[in-house]
C-alpha positions in Angstrom: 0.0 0.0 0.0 1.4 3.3 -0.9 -1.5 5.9 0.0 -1.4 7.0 -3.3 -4.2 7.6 -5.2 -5.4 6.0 -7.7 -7.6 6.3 -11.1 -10.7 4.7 -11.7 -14.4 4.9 -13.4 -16.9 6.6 -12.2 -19.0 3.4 -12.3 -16.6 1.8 -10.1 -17.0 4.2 -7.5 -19.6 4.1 -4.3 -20.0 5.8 -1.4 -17.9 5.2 1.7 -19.9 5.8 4.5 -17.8 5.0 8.5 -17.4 5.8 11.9 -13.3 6.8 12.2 -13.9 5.6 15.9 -15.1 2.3 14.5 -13.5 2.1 11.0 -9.8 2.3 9.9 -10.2 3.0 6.2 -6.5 1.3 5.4 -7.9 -1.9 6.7 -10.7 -1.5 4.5 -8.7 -0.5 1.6 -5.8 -3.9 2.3 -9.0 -6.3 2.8 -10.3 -5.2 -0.7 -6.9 -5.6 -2.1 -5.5 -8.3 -0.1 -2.7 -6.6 1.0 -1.1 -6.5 4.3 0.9 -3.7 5.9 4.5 -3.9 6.4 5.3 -3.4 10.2 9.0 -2.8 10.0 12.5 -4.4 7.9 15.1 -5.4 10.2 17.6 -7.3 7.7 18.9 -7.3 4.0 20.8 -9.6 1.9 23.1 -8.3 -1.5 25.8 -10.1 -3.7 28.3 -8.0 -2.5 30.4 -7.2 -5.3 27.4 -4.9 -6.6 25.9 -3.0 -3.2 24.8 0.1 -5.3 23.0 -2.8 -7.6 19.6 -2.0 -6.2 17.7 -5.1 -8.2 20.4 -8.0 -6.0 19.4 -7.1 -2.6 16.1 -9.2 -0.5 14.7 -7.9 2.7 13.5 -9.3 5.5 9.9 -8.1 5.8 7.9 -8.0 9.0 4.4 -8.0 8.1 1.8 -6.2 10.6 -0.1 -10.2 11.0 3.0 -11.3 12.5 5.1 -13.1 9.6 8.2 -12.4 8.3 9.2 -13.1 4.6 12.9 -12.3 2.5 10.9 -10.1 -0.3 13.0 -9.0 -3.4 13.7 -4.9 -3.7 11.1 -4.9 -6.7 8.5 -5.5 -4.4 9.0 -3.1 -1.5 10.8 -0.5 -2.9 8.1 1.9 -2.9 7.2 1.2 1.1 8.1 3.6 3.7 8.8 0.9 5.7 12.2 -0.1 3.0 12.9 3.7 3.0 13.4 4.1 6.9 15.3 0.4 6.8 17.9 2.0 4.1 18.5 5.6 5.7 19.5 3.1 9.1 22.2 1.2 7.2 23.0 4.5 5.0 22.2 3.0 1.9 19.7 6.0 0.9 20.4 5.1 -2.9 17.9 3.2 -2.6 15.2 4.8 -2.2 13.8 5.1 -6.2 14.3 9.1 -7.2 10.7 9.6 -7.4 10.6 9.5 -3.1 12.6 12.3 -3.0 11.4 16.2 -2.9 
C-alpha cells in the first residue's frame, strides 16, 4: 500500500460511509486488495560485489499479522517501511528518485 491515489471509473466508484472511531479506512482498503501492511524491515541480503546494484538485494519483511518473509527490492521498494530500513544502514540510494522532494 502506498497511500497514493489511484484512477478509476466513475461506475466503479460508491460511497464510503464510516465511523473513524469504528472504522480504519487502510484496513478497509488492504482487505479489498489483499494486502497486508509492512510493520518494520530489520535485515537485507546483497551479492556483494554490486551493493549500489539495487535489483540483487532481498529484505527481511515483518508484516503487521506477525510473519516475516525475505521479499526482493522490486516488491518493497516503494514502502516507507524499506525507506526508513535504508536511511539506518546508510544506503539512501535506494530509495527510487521519485521518493525524494
Amino acid at each position: 500500500m502506498t497511500n497514493k491515489l489511484e484512477d478509476y471509473h466513475i461506475t466503479n466508484l460508491q460511497p464510503f460511509d464510516f465511523d473513524p472511531t469504528k472504522v480504519d479506512p487502510r484496513e478497509v482498503a488492504n482487505t479489498d486488495q489483499g494486502a497486508i501492511d509492512i510493520d518494520h524491515i530489520s535485515d537485507h541480503k546483497c551479492n556483494n560485489n554490486f551493493p549500489k546494484r539495487s535489483g540483487l538485494y532481498t529484505f527481511k519483511v515483518h508484516w503487521a499479522d506477525n510473519t516475516i518473509t525475505w521479499e526482493p527490492y522490486k516488491s518493497v521498494r516503494r514502502c516507507e517501511a524499506l525507506h526508513d530500513y535504508v536511511k539506518s544502514i546508510n544506503r539512501p540510494y535506494l530509495i527510487p528518485r521519485e521518493f525524494f522532494d
